[in-house]
VOBA-1610 file (N, C-alpha, C; in pm, whole numbers, padded with zeros to 5 digits, always signed):
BEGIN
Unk+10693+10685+08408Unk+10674+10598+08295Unk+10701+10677+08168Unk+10829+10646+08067Unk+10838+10653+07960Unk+10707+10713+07849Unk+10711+10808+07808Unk+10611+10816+07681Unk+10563+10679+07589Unk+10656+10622+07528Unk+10659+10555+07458Unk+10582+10429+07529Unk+10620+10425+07657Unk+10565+10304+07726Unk+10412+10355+07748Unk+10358+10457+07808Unk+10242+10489+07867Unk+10147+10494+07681Unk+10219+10530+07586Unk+10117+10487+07475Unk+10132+10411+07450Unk+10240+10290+07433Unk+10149+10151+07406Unk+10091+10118+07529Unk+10050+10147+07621Unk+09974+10099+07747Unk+09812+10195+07721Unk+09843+10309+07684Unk+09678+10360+07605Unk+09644+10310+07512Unk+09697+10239+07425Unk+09663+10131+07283Unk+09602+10019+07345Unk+09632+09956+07453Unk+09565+09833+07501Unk+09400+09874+07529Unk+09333+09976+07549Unk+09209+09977+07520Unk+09161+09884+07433Unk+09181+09919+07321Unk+09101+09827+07158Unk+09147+09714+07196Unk+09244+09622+07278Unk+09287+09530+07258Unk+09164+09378+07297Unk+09172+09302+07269Unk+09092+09181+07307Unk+09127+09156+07480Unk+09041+09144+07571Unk+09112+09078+07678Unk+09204+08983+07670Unk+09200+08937+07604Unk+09309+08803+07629Unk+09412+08815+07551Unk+09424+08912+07488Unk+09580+08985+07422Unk+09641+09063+07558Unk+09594+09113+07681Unk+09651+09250+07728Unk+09761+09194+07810Unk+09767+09015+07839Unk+09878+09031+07914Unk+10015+09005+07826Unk+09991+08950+07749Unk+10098+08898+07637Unk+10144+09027+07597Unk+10044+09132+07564Unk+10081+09265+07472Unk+10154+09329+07637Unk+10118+09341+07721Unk+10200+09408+07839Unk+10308+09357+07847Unk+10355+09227+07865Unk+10451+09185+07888Unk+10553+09203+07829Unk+10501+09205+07646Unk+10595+09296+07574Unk+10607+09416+07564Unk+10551+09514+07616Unk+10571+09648+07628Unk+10670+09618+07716Unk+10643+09586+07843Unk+10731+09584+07949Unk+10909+09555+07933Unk+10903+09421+07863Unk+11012+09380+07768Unk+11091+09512+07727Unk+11011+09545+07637Unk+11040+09626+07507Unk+11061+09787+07578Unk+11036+09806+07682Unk+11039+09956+07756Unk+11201+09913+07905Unk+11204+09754+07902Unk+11325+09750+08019Unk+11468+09769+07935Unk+11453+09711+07765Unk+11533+09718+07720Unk+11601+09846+07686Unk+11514+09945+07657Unk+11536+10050+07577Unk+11574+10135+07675Unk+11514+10153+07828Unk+11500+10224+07939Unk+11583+10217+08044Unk+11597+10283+08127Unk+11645+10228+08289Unk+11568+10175+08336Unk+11660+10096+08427Unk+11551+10035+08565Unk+11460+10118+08650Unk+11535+10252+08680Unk+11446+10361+08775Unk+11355+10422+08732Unk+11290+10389+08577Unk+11170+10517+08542Unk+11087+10439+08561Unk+11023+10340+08626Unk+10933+10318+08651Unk+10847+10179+08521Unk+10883+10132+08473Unk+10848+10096+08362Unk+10891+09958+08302Unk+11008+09916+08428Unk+10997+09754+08445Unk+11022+09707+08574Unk+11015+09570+08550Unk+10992+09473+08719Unk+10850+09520+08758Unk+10840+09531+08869Unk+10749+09561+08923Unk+10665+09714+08969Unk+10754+09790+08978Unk+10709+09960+09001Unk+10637+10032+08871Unk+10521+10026+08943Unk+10444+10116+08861Unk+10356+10032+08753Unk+10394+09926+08684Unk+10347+09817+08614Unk+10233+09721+08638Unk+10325+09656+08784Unk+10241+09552+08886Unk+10288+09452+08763Unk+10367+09413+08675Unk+10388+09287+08608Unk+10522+09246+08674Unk+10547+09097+08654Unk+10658+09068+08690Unk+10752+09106+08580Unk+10889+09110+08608Unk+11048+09113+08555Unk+11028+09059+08408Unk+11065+09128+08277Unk+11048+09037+08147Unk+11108+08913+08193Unk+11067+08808+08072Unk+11149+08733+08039Unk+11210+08721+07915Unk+11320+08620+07902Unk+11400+08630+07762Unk+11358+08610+07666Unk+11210+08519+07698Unk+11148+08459+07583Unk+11058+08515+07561Unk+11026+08621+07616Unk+10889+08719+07598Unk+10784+08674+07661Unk+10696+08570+07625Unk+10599+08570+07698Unk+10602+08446+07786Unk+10718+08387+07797Unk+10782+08228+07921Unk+10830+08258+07986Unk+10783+08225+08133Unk+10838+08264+08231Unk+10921+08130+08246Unk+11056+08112+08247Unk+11134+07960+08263Unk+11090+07901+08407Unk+11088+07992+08497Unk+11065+07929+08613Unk+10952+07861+08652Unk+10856+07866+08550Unk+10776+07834+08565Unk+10688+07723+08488Unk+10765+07710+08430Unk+10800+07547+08312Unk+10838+07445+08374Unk+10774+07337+08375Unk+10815+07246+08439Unk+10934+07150+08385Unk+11061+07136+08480Unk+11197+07048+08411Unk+11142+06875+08452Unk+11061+06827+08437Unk+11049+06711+08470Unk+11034+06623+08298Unk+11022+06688+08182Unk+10966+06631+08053Unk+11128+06591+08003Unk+11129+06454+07987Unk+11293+06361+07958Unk+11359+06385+07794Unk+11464+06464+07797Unk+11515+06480+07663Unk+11479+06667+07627Unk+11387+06711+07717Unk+11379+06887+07661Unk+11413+06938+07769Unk+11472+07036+07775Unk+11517+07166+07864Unk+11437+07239+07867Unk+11417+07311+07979Unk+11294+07479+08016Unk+11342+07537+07880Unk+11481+07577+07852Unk+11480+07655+07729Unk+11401+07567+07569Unk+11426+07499+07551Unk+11378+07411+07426Unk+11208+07409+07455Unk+11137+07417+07567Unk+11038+07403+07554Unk+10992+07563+07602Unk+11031+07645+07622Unk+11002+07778+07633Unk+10983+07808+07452Unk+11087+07765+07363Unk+11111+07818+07278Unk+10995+07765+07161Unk+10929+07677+07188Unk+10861+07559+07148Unk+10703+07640+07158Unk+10701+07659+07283Unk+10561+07748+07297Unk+10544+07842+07269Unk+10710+07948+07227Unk+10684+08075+07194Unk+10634+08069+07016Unk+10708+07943+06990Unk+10692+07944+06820Unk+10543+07862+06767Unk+10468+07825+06937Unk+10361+07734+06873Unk+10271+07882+06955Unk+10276+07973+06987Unk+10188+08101+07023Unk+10175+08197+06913Unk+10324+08193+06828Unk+10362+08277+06695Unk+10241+08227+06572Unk+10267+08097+06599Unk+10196+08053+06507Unk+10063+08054+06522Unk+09999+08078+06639Unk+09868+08012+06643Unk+09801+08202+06672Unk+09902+08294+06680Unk+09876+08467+06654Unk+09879+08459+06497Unk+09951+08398+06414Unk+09979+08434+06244Unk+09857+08406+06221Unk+09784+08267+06249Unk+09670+08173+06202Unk+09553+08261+06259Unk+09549+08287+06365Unk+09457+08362+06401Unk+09426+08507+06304Unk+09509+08586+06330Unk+09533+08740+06217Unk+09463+08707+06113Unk+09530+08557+06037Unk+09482+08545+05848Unk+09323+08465+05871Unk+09264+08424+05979Unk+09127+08412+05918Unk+09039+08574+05960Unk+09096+08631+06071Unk+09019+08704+06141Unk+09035+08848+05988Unk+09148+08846+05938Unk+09156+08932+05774Unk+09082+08860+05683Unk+09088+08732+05656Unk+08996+08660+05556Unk+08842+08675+05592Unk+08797+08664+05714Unk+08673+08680+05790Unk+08649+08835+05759Unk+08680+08955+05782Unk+08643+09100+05765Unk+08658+09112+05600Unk+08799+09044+05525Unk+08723+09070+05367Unk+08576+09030+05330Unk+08545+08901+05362Unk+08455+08817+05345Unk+08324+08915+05373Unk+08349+08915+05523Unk+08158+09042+05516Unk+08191+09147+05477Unk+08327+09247+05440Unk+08326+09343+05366Unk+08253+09343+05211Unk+08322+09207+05139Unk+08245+09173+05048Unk+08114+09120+05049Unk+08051+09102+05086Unk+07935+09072+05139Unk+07847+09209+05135Unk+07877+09263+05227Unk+07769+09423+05244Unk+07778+09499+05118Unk+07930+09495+05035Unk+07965+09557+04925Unk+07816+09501+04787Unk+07831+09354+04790Unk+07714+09298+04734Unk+07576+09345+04716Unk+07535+09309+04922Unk+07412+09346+04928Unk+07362+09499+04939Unk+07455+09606+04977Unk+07429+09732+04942Unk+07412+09787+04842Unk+07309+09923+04831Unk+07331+09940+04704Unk+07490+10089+04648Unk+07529+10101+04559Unk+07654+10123+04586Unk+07718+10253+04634Unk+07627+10332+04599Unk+07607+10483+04703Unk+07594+10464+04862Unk+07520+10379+04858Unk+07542+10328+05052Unk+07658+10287+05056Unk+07740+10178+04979Unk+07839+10124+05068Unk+07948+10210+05046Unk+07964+10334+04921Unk+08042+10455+04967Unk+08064+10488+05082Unk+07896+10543+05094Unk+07870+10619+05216Unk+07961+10553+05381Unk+07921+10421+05393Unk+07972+10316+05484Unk+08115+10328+05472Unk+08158+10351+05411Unk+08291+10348+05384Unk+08451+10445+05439Unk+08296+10593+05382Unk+08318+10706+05429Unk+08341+10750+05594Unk+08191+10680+05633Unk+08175+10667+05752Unk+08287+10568+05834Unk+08303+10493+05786Unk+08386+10340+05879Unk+08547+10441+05837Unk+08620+10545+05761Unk+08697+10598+05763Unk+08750+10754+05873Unk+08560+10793+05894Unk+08598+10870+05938Unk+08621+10834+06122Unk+08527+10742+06150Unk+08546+10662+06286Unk+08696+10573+06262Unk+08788+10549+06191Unk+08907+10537+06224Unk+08980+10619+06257Unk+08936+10778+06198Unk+09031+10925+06213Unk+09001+10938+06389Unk+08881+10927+06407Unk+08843+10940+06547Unk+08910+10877+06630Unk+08929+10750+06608Unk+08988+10643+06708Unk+09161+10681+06688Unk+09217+10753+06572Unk+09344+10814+06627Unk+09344+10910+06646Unk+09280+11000+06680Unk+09262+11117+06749Unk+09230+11123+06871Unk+09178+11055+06894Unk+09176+11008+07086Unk+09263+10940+07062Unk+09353+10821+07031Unk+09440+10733+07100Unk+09558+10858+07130Unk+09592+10963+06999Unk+09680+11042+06987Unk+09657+11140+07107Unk+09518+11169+07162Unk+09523+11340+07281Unk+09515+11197+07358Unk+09465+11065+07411Unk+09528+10969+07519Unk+09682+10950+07588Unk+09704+10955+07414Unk+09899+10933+07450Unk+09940+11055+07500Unk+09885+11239+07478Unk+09933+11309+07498Unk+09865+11342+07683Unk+09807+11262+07736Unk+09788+11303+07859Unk+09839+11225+07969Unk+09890+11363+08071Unk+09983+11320+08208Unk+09942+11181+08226Unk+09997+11085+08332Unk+09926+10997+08366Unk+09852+10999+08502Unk+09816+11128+08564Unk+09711+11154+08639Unk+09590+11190+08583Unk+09604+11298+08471Unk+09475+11296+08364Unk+09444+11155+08288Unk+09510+11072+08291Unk+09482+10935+08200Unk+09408+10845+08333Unk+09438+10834+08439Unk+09359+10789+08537Unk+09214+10852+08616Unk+09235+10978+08533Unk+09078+11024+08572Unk+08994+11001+08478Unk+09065+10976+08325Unk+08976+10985+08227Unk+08916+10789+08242Unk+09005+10729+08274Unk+08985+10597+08263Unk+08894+10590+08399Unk+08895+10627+08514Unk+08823+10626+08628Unk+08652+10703+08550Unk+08651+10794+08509Unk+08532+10886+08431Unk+08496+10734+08327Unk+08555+10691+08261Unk+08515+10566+08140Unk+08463+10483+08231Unk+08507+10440+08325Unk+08465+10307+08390Unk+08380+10329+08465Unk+08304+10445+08549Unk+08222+10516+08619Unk+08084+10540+08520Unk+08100+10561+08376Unk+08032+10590+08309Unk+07975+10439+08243Unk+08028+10344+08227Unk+08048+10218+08200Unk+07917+10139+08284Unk+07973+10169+08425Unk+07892+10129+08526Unk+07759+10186+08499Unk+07757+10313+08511Unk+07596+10388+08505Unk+07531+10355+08362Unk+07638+10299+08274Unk+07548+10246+08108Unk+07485+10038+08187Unk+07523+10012+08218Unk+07542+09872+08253Unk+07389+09865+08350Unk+07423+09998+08459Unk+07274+09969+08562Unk+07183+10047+08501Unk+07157+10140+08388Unk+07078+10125+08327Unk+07002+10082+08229Unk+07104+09948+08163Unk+07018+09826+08129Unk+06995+09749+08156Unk+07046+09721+08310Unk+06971+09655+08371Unk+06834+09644+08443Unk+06821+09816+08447Unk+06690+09847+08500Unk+06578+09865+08387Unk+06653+09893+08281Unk+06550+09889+08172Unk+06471+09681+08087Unk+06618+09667+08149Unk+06542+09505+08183Unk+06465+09467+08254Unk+06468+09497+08384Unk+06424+09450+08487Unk+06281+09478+08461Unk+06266+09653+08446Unk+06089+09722+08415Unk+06011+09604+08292Unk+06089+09600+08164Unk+06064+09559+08074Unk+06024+09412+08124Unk+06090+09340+08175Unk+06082+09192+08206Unk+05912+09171+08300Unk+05940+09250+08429Unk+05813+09269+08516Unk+05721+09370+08478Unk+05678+09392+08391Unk+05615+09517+08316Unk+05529+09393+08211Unk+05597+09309+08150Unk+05523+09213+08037Unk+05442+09125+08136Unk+05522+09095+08310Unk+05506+08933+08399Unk+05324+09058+08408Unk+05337+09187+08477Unk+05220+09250+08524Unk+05124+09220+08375Unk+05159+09243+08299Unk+05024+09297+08174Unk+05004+09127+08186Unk+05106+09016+08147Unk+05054+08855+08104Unk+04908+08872+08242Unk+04949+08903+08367Unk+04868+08870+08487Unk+04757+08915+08512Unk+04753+09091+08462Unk+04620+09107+08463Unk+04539+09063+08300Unk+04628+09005+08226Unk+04500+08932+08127Unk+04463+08888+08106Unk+04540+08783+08202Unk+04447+08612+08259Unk+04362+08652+08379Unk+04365+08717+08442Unk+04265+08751+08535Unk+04143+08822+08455Unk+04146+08952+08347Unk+04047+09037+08321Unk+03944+08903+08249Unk+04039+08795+08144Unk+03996+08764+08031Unk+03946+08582+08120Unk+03928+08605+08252Unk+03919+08424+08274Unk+03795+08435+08303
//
């Protein structure tokens, strides 16, 4: 796999679930064009996605030709420009939404804090390209241990809030029980 391909494929971390197949598909796209077929990095080897398509994220074959007066292409092209649009619309509230409580905390802080916040929310961006940057720079056998180590670690954060639920939950059921018993 291509450099270029294996870091936009370490960028899909931050991504929303429901961006990663659309954003793969265009990597994939965007790595068959530029690439050979044999490095691994389109169709199916190494990916597990199917073959781009022309339209990026429409698969034609899979559009149904039964709708009277449109073609798979006219309505491929239709969904790609009503997905464009409904990614633009999305972006400008989800930017209007982060000015909005930016301005907001800017308000209710006082203004040495929201420096400070500022400072801080800058230096956790340096961070987040500094790992994406030593991410992109590792083999992709070190990138599968580190992601196997994340998701291993993931797990052991997950069952221990669950157990800290569980105590917490039957820990309040024990005290409610013995204080209707001490106090009846």
């Amino acid at each position: 796999m291509p450099r270029r391909c294996r870091t936009a494929c370490v960028a899909l971390g931050a991504t929303p679930f429901h961006c990663t197949r659309v954003f793969t598909r265009y990597v994939m796209s965007f790595c068959s064009k530029e690439t050979s077929a044999n490095d691994g990095c389109s169709g199916n080897v190494g990916g597990g996605m199917p073959p781009p398509t022309s339209h990026g994220i429409v698969d034609l074959q899979r559009l149904p030709d039964t709708i009277p007066g449109v073609s798979r292409g006219e309505l491929a092209d239709r969904l790609c420009q009503q997905h464009r649009k409904l990614v633009r619309d999305r972006a400008q509230v989800t930017a209007s939404h982060l000015v909005d409580e930016i301005d907001s905390m800017r308000r209710a802080m006082p203004p040495e804090e929201f420096k400070q916040f500022l400072r801080d929310l800058e230096a956790l961006r340096l961070g987040s390209e500094k790992k994406a940057m030593w991410l992109s720079s590792l083999s992709p056998v070190q990138l599968y241990r580190h992601q196997r180590r994340e998701r291993l670690r993931l797990r052991f954060h997950l069952l221990w809030k669950t157990l800290v639920l569980f105590v917490s939950v039957f820990g309040c059921v024990f005290f409610i029980f013995f204080f209707f018993i001490f106090f009846n």
